[in-house]
C-alpha positions in Angstrom: 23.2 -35.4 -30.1 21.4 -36.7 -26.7 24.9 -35.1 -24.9 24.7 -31.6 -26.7 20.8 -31.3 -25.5 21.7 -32.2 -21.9 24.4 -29.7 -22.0 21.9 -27.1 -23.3 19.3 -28.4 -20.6 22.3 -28.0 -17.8 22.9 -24.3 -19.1 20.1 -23.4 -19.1 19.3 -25.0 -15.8 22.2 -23.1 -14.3 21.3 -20.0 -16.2 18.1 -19.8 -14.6 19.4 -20.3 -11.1 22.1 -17.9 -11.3 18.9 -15.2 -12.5 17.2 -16.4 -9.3 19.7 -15.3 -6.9 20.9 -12.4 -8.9 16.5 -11.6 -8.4 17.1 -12.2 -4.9 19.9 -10.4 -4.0 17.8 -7.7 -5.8 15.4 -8.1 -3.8 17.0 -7.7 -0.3 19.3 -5.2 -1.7 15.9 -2.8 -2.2 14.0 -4.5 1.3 17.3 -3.0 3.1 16.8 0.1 1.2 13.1 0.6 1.9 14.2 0.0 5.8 16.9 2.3 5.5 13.9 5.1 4.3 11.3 3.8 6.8 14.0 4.9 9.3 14.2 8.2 8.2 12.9 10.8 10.8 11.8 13.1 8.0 9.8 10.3 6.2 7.9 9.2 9.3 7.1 13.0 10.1 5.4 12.6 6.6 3.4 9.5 7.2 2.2 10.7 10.7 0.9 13.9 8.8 -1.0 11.7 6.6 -2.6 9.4 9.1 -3.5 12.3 11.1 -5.6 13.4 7.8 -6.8 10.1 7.2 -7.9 9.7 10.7 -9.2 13.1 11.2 -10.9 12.6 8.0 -12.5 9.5 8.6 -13.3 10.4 12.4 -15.6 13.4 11.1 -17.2 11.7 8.3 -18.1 9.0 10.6 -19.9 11.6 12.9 -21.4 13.5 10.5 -23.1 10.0 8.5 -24.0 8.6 12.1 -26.2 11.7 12.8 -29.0 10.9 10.9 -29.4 7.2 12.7 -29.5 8.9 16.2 -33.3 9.7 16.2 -34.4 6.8 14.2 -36.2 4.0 16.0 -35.5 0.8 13.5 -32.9 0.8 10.9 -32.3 -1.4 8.0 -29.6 -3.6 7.4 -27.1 -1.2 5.4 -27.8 1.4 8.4 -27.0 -0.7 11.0 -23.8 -1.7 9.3 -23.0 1.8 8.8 -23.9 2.9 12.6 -21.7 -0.1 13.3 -18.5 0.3 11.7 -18.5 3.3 12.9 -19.1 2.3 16.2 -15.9 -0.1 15.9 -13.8 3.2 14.0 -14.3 6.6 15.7 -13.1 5.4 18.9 -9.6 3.9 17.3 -9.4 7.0 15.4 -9.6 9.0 17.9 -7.1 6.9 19.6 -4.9 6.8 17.1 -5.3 10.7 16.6 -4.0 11.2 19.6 -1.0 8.6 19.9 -0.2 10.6 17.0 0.6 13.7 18.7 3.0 11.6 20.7 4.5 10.4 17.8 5.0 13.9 16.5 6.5 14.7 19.9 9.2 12.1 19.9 9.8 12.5 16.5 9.3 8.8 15.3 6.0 6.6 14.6 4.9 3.5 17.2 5.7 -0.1 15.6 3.4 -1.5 18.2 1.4 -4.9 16.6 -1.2 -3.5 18.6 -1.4 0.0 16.6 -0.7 -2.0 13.3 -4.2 -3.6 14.1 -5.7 -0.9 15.3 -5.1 1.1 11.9 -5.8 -1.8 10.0 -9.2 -2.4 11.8 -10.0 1.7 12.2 -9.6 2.4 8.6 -11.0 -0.6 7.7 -14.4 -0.2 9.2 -14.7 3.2 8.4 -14.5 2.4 4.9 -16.9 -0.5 5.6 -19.1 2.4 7.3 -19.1 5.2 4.2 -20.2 2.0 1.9 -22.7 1.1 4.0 -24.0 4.6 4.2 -23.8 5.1 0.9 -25.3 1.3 0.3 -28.4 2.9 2.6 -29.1 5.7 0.1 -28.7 4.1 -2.6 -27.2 0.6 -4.0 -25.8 1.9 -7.1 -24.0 4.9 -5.1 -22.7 1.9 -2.6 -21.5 -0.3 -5.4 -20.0 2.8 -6.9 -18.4 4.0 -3.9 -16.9 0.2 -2.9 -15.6 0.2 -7.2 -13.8 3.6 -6.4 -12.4 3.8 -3.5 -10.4 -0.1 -4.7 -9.5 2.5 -7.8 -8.3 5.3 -5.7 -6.4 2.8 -3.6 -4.5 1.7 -6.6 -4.1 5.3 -8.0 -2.6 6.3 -4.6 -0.1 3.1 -4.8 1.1 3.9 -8.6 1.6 7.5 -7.4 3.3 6.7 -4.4 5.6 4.0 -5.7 6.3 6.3 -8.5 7.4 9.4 -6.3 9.0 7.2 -3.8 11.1 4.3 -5.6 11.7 6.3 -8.7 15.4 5.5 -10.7 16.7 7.9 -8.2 15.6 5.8 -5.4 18.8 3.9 -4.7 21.4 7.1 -5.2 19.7 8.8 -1.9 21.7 6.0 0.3 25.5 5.5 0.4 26.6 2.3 -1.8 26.8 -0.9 0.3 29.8 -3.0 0.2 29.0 -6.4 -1.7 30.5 -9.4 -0.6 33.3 -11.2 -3.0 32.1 -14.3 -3.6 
């Protein structure tokens, strides 16, 4: 009786590693797969389009809430955070608007650490900045613009995953050869 459960406990033992590495092959299968598309000329054309609207987008928002501040003498807390994220943002997007153009030029996108931050910090304070403005007028309107743009973040992610890595996903690349074990 104690034999028959150790075998069960060794099946299922073995079962669940054999899942593992049939997950992780999985796994690297689609990482190569998403490298494979990332390399794809046409796809980064399309992702330097949308950072130019981002950027743009965020650039010109950032002017036009920062106007306001320019003839005040003291500010409050939630306008000087505003004035300075955007501060710390319009400069990188504007940088980043124009390494753009060079990027559409050469027909591929920068993978620069240094421009990975610089998004990453651009896009970040700006966001930081349109709460904070918002957070000036009014606290409800800040709260509610922090709630939704974490919402429109995950709508863009479902949508994107869903257009991008949909079933037919793995039938735009040629089959790779698996190895025999």
């Amino acid at each position: 009786m104690n034999e028959d459960k150790e075998f069960l406990v060794e099946q299922a033992r073995l079962m669940d590693a054999e899942a593992e590495a049939s997950a992780e092959a999985e796994a690297e299968r689609i990482r190569q797969e998403v490298e494979d598309a990332a390399s794809d000329p046409a796809t980064q054309g399309e992702w330097i389009r949308q950072s130019n609207l981002i950027y743009g987008g965020l650039a010109g928002a950032g002017l036009v809430v920062v106007q306001p501040f320019l003839t005040e003498t003291s500010l409050d807390l939630s306008a000087k955070v505003c004035v300075t994220a955007f501060a710390v943002s319009i400069p990188l997007l504007a940088a980043l608007l124009v390494l753009n153009r060079q990027e559409e030029f050469r027909h591929r996108a920068s993978r620069s650490w240094l421009v990975g931050l610089a998004k990453a910090v651009a896009q970040g304070s700006g966001f930081v900045g349109l709460t904070a403005a918002f957070w000036h007028i009014s606290i409800i309107a800040g709260i509610a613009f922090l709630a939704m743009g974490c919402v429109a973040v995950g709508v863009h992610s479902s949508g994107f995953v869903q257009l991008e890595y949909d079933s037919k996903f793995r039938s735009r690349f040629r089959p790779r050869k698996t190895p025999e074990a």
